[in-house]
VOGU-3710 file (C-alpha; in Angstrom, 3 decimals, decimal comma):
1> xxxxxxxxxx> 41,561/19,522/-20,341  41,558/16,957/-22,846  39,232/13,481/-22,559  41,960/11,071/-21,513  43,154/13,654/-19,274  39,820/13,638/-17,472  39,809/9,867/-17,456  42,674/9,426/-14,992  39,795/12,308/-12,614  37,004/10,171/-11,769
11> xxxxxxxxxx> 34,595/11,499/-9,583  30,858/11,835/-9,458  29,357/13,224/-13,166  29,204/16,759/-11,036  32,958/16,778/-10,036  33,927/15,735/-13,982  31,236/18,168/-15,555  33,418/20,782/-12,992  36,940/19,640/-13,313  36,677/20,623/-17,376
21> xxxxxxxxxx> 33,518/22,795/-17,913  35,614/25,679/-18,967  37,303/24,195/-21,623  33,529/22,055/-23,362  31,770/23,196/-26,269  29,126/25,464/-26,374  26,829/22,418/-27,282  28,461/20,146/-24,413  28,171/23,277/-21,693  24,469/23,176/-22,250
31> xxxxxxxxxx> 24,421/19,272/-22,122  26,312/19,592/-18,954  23,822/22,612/-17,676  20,996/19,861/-18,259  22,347/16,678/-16,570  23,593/19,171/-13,158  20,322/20,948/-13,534  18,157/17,332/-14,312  20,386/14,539/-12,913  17,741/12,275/-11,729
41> xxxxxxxxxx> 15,646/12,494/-15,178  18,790/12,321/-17,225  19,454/8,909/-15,737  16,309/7,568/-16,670  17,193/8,482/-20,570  18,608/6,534/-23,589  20,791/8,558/-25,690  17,938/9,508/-28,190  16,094/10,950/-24,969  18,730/13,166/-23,768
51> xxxxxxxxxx> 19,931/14,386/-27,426  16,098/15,631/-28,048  15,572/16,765/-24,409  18,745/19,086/-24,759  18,675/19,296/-28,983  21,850/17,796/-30,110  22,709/14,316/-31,925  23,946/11,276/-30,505  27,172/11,911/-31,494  27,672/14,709/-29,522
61> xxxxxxxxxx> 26,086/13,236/-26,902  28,435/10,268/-27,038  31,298/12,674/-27,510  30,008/14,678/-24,277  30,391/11,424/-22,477  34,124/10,705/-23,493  34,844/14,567/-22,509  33,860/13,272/-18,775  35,987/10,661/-19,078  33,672/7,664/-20,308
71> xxxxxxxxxx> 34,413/5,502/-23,024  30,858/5,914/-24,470  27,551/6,668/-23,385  26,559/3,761/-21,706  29,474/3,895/-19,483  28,528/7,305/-18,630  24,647/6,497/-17,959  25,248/3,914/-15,479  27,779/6,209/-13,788  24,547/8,419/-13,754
81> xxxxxxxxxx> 22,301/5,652/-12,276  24,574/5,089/-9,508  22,422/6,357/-6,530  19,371/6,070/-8,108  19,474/2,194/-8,787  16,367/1,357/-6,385  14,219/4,538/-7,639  15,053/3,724/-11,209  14,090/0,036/-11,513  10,597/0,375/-11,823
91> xxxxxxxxxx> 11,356/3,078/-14,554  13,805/0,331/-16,151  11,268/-2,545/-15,548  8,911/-0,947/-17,447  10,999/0,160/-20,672  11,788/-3,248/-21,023  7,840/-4,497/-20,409  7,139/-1,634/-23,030  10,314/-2,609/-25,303  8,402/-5,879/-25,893
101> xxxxxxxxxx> 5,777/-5,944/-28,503  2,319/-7,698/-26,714  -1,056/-7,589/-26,468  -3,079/-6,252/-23,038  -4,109/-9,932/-22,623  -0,290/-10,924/-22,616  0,536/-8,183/-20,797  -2,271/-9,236/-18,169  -1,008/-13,130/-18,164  2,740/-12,158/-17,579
111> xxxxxxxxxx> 1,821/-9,723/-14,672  -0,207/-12,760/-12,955  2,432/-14,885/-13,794  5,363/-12,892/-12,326  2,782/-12,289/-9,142  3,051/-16,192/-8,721  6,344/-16,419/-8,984  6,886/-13,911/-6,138  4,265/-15,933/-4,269  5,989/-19,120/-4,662
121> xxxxxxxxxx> 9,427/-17,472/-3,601  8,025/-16,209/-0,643  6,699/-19,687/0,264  10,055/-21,256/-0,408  11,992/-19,203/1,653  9,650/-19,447/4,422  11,133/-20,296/7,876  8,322/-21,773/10,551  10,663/-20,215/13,172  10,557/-16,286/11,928
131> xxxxxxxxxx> 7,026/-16,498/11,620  6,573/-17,710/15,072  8,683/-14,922/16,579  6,414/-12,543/14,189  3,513/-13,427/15,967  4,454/-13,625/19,355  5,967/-9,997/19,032  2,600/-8,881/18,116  0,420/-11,182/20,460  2,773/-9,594/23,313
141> xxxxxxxxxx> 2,860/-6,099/22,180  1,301/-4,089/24,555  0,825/-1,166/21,686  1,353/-1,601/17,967  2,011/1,199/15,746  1,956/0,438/11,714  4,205/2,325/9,940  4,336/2,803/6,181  3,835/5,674/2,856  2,691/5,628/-0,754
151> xxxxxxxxxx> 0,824/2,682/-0,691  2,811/0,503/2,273  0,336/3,318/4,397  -2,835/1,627/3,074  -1,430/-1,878/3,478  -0,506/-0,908/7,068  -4,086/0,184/6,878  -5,419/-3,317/6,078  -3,019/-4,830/8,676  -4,348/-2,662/11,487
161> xxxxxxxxxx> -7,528/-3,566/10,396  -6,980/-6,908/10,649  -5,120/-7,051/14,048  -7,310/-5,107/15,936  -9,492/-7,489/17,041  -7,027/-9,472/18,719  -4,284/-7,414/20,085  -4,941/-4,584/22,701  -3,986/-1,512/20,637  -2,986/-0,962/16,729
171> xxxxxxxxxx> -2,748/2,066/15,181  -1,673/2,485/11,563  -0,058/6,505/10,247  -2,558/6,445/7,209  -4,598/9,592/7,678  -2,753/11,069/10,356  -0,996/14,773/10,245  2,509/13,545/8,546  5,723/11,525/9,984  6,377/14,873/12,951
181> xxxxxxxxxx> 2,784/13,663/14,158  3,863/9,929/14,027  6,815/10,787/15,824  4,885/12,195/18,616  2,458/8,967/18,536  5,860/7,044/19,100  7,261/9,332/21,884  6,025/6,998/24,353  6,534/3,519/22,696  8,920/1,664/24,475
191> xxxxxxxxxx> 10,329/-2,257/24,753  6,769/-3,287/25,704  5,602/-2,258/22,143  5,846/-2,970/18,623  6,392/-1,145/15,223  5,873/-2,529/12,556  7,364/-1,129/9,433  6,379/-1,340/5,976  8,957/-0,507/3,019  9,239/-1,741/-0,158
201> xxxxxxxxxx> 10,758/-0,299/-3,968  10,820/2,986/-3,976  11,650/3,101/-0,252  10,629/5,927/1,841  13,123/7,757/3,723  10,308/8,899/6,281  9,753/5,147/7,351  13,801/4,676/7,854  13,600/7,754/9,729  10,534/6,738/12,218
211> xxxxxxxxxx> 11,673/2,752/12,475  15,259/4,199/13,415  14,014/6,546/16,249  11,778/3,859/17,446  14,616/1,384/17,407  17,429/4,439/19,810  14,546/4,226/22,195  14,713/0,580/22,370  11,488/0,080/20,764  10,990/-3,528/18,854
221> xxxxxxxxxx> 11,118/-3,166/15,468  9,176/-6,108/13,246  9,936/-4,867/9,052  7,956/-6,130/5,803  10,212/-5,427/3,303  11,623/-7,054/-0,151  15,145/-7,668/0,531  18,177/-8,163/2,801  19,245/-4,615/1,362  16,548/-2,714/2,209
231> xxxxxxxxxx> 17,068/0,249/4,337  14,954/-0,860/7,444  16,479/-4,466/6,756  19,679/-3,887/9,135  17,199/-1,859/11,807  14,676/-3,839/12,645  14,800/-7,314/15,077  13,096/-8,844/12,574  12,516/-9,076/9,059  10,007/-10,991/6,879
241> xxxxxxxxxx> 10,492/-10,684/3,059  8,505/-11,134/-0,097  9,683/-10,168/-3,925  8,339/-7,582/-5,520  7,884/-6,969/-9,793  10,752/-5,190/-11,574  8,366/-3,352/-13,097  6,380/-1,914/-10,114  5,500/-2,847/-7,105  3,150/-5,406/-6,180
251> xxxxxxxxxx> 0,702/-4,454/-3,198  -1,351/-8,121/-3,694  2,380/-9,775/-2,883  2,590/-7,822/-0,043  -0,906/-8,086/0,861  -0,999/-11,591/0,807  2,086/-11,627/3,277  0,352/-9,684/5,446  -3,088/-11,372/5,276  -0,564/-14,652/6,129
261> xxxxxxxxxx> 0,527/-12,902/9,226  -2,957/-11,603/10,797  -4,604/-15,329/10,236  -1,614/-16,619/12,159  -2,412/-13,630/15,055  -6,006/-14,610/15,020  -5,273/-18,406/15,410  -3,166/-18,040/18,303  -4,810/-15,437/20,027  -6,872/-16,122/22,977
271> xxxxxxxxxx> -10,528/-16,898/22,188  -10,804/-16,319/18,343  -13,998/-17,522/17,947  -15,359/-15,765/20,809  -13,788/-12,462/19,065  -15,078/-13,519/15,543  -18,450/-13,886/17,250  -18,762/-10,821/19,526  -17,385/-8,458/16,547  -20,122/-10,092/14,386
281> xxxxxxxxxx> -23,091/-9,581/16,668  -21,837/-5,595/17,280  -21,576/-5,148/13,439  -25,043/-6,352/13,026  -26,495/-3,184/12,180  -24,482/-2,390/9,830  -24,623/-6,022/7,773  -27,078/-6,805/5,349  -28,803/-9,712/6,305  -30,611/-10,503/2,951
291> xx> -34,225/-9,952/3,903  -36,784/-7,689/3,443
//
């Protein structure tokens, strides 16, 4: 099958590497072989990664590409990425961080500077309204389960710290036996309680699966996340969101949204300073008071 023949095709790389396999060049067969075999790492390559990686030149590589159907290899990379867009952009982020020629100090000063930005994003798209309805789901929750992975689990970890002081029971999954045992925990949440779910770039599939039961058994769902297309965006009742770096994620973004959150729990909660005080005088032992 010739190239323009393919063209009029289309398909997924898979169904074009299929539809003319037979009739590709040794070289190309074992290009093909590689991307079917490696699909997820070949997107993440330029075409001088993939020609070493399989030991060919560009130009085959480029003329692999117009076999499938593509007018070059660009065309056929980001029909490669197409799938992978939201596991690849930290990858991307940081070929272009490393693409520019800097120091570790301006390194350091653009990270703290993109952090900012976030921060003021996050403040400018702040609605009074949301937040209130984020805290009263919470203050009324009669049980709170924290759900997040990677590092949303020790985030969900700080949050459960923080809340449990003022609301009856919070439990976060960090440390527990894996999402089957945090689907048991959940069993007997119902419209009484609260998850809250934590998801951000790359999203885990584990915390769309959990928020989604929850949310069949009628169980109020309250999601951090980054954006209006995040997976647990269109499950949950409600959704508070804070930008994140191209690069890679930012847990002191998310942190500080979070930390926002648990002083607005603690303010409206019954008897804060009564809490503050009590939790004080029981951690006594444990403080270190400065004296000999």
């Amino acid at each position: 099958m010739s190239p323009k023949k393919s063209k009029t095709q289309g398909g997924s790389i898979n169904e074009r590497i299929g539809q003319i396999y037979s009739s590709l060049s040794k070289s190309h067969k074992i290009t093909a072989d590689y991307v079917v075999a490696n699909s997820f790492r070949a997107a993440t390559m330029s075409i001088d990664e993939l020609a070493d990686a399989v030991g060919i030149s560009n130009a085959t590589a480029n003329r692999f590409a117009r076999a499938l159907g593509f007018d070059g290899y660009p065309q056929f990379r980001a029909e490669l990425v197409s799938g992978f867009e939201t596991m690849l952009a930290p990858i991307e982020g940081l070929r272009s961080e490393i693409s520019i020629a800097s120091s570790s100090t301006e390194v350091i000063n653009r990270s703290l500077s993109d952090d900012i930005s976030n921060l003021e994003a996050t403040r400018r798209e702040y609605r009074p309204d949301l937040y209130d309805r984020a805290v009263k789901m919470i203050l009324d929750a009669e049980n709170i389960y924290i759900v997040g992975y990677g590092a949303s689990a020790y985030l969900g970890g700080i949050m459960c710290h923080a809340l449990t002081n003022y609301c009856n029971n919070v439990q976060a999954n960090i440390g527990t036996g894996g999402p089957a045992q945090v689907a048991r925990a959940l069993y007997k949440f119902t419209e009484r309680d609260l998850v809250i779910a934590i998801s951000f770039p790359r999203y885990s599939s584990d915390v769309v699966t959990l928020a989604g039961q929850a949310k069949r058994r009628g169980v109020p769902i309250l999601a951090l996340t980054d954006r209006p297309g995040s997976p647990i965006a269109n499950i949950s009742d409600l959704t508070l969101y804070t930008p994140t770096k191209p690069q890679f994620n930012s847990e002191g973004i998310v942190l500080c949204l979070i930390e926002a959150i648990c002083a607005a729990v603690a303010h409206q909660s019954e008897s804060p300073v009564d809490i503050a005080a009590e939790t004080t005088e029981l951690m006594l032992p444990w403080l270190h008071h400065g004296k000999k």
